[in-house]
N, C-alpha and C positions, 0 to 999 in steps of 0.2 A: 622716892623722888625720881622723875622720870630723865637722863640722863639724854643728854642734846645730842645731835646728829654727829657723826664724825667724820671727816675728811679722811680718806683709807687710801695710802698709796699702794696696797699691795701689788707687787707684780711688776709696780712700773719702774722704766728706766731712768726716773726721772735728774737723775746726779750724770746720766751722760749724755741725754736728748736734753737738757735745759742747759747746766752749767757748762760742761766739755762741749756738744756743737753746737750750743743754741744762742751765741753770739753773747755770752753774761761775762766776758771773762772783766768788764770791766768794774760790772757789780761787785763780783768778787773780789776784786783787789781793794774795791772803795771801802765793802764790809772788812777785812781784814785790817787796813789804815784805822776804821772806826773802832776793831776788836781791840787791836791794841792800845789804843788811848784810854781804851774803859777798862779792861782787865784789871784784878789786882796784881801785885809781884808775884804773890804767892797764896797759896791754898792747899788745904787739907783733902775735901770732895766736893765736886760739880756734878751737878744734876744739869744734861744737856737735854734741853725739853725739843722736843721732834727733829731728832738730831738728824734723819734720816740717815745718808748713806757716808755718812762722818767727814763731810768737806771741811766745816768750821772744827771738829774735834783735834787735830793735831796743832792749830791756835793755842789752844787753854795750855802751854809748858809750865804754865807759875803752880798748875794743881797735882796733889799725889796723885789720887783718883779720879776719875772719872766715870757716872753712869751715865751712857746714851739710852734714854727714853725715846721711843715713836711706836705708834699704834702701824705698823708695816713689819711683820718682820722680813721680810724678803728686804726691805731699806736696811734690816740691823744684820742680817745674812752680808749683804755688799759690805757694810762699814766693818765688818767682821775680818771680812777674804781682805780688805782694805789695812787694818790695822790692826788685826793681828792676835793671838790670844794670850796676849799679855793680862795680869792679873793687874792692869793701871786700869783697865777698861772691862767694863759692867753693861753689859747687855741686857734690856727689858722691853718687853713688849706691852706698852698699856695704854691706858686713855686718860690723858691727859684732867680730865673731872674726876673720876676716882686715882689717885697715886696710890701705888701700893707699898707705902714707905711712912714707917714711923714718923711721927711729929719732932721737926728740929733735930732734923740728920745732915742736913746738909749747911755748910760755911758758906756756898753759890751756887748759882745757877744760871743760866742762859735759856734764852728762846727766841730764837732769829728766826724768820721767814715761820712761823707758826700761830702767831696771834691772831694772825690776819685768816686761818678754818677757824677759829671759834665764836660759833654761833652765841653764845652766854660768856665774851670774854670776863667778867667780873667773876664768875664760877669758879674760872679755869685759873685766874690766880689767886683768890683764895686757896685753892688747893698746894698752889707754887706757896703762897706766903705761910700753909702749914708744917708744910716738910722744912722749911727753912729755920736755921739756928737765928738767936739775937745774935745783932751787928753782921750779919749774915749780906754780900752783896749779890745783888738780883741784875744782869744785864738785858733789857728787853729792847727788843726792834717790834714795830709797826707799819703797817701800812695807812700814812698820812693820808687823810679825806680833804685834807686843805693843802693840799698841793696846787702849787701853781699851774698845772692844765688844768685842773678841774675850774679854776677859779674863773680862768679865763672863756671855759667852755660852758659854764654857769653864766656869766655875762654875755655868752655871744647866742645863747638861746637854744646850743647845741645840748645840753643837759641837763634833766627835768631836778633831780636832785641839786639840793644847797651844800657849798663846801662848807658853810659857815655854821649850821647848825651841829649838835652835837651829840645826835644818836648816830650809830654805825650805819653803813648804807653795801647794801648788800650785792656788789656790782657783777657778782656769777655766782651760781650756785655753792655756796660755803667760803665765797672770798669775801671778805671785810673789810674795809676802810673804816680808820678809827679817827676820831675826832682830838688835835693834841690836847685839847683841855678835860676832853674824856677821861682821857689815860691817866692827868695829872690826879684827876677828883681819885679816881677806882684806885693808883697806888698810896692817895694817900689815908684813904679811905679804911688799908689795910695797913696801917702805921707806916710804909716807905717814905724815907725823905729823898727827895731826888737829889744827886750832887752833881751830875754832867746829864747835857743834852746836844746828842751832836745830830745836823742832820747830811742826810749821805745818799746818793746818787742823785746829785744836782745836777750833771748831762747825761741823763738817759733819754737820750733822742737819735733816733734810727741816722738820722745825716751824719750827727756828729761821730756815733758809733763805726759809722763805716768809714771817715773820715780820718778819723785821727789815733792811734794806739791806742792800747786798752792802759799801758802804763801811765801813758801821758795823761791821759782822762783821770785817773785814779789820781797821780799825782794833782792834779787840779780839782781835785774834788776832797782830797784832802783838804786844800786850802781853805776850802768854803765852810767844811763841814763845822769849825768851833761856832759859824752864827746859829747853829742850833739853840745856844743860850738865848739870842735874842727873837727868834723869829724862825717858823716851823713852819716854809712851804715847797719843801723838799717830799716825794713820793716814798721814803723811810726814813724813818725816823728811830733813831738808839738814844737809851738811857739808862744811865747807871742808876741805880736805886738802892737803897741799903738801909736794913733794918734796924731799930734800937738797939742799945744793950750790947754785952759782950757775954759769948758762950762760957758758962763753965763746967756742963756737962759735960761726960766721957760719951765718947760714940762706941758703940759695941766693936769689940774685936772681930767677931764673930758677922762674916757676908749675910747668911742668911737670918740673922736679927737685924740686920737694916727694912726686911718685909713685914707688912701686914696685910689681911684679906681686903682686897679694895671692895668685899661683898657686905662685910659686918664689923673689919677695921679692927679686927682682934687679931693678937702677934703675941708667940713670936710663932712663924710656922714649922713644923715638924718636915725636915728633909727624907723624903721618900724615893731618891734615886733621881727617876724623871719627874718627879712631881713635888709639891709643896703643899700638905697640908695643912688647912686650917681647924682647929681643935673647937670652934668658935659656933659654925657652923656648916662642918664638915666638906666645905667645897676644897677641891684639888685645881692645883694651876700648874700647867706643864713646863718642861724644863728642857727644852731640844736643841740640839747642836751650839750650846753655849748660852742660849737665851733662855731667859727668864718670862714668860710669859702669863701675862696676868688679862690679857684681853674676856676670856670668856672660859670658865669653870671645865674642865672633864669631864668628863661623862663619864660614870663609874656606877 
């Protein structure tokens, strides 16, 4: 099966040109206000799906563990220099369609600002909803296609796409806007039942941004954010999601049986220093300055 294109930050600065000078400090607080309303109290291990450079990772305190996933590791290098090499946090380098992680390893997960590169979102969380344990809670953000500019810029002729319809609309090369009834069908699709839906950055507009404090705003957009329950035309969109059932399997003691070959999905892999192999069929996946990397096999 031929695996979708990937959105690659390698290299880039993007956790200090976007969120530190690039005028977001208000997004940021709004997502935070939204994180903590959905989190659980507490957890075992999160799987942080394109964590990149670990803005949102010092949020998750309710989890023991933590693995930051993103296909950049120069992103997982930053979140690294950033927080530290504490054995709470698990570095991996992969693509988000093949996970290199046993089936129903993880109590949670997250995926903030990432849904929205996935060319084949229904792919990409099947993958989330294998690694995930029963009663297991899922927190996802999107980018809403029914946002109130589009709707209005729909009506006024300035845009050829419908907010109302319900396939994804692909407004730059690997960015997505997702349709909210889309998201409802595909989580439920994959047995999620939704229990919260908040929506969040309901003043993102350049007047107001420069106008009024980023607290202030965020304070204010807290306010708004519970009519996510009834009405979704806010430009993100968070929801808590959470699977059947309650775990009763043990999760392996042992780091390296949390992995499988994301090439043929056989585990557990044999630890070789810098590298991990797989016994399955024979590909190696390297191990560098604390990462785990599962992007593309070694050359051996």
């Amino acid at each position: 099966m031929t695996t979708p294109p990937v959105c690659d930050y390698e290299g880039s600065d993007y956790q200090t040109s976007f969120w530190e000078q690039g005028g977001r400090q208000y997004e940021d607080r709004a997502e935070a206000i939204a994180l903590k309303r959905l989190l659980p109290a507490r957890g075992e291990l999160l799987l942080e799906l394109g964590a990149g450079a670990g803005r949102n990772t010092p949020r998750y305190t309710g989890y023991e563990r933590i693995v930051l996933l993103d296909y950049s590791r120069t992103q997982l290098q930053q979140a690294r220099a950033r927080l530290g090499n504490s054995p709470r946090f698990i570095y991996v380098a992969a693509d988000i369609y093949k996970l290199p992680f046993i089936d129903g390893l993880f109590d949670g997960a997250t995926m903030i600002r990432t849904l929205h590169h996935m060319a084949e979102a229904p792919r990409a969380l099947a993958q989330v909803r294998r690694v995930l344990q029963p009663g297991a809670v899922f927190i996802l953000e999107y980018a809403n296609k029914l946002n109130l500019k589009a709707i209005l810029r729909y009506w006024l002729g300035k845009q050829s796409w419908s907010p109302f319809s319900r396939e994804p609309v692909e407004f730059e090369k690997l960015n997505f806007d997702f349709h909210p009834a889309a998201i409802r069908e595909w989580l439920a699709a994959l047995s999620f039942t939704i229990q919260k839906v908040l929506t969040v950055s309901h003043l993102r507009v350049g007047l107001l941004k420069r106008a009024l404090p980023a607290g202030l705003l965020a304070g204010l957009d807290g306010l708004l954010q519970p009519t996510g329950a009834l009405l979704q035309v806010s430009p993100s969109v968070f929801v808590r999601a959470q699977l059947p059932g309650t775990s009763a399997a043990a999760r392996p003691a042992n780091l390296l049986d949390f992995f499988r070959c994301p090439e043929c999905g056989a585990g557990p892999l044999q630890d070789q220093g810098e590298a991990l192999l797989c016994t399955g069929c024979g590909k190696k996946w390297g191990v560098h300055d604390g990462i785990y990397d599962f992007r593309e096999a070694l050359i051996v």
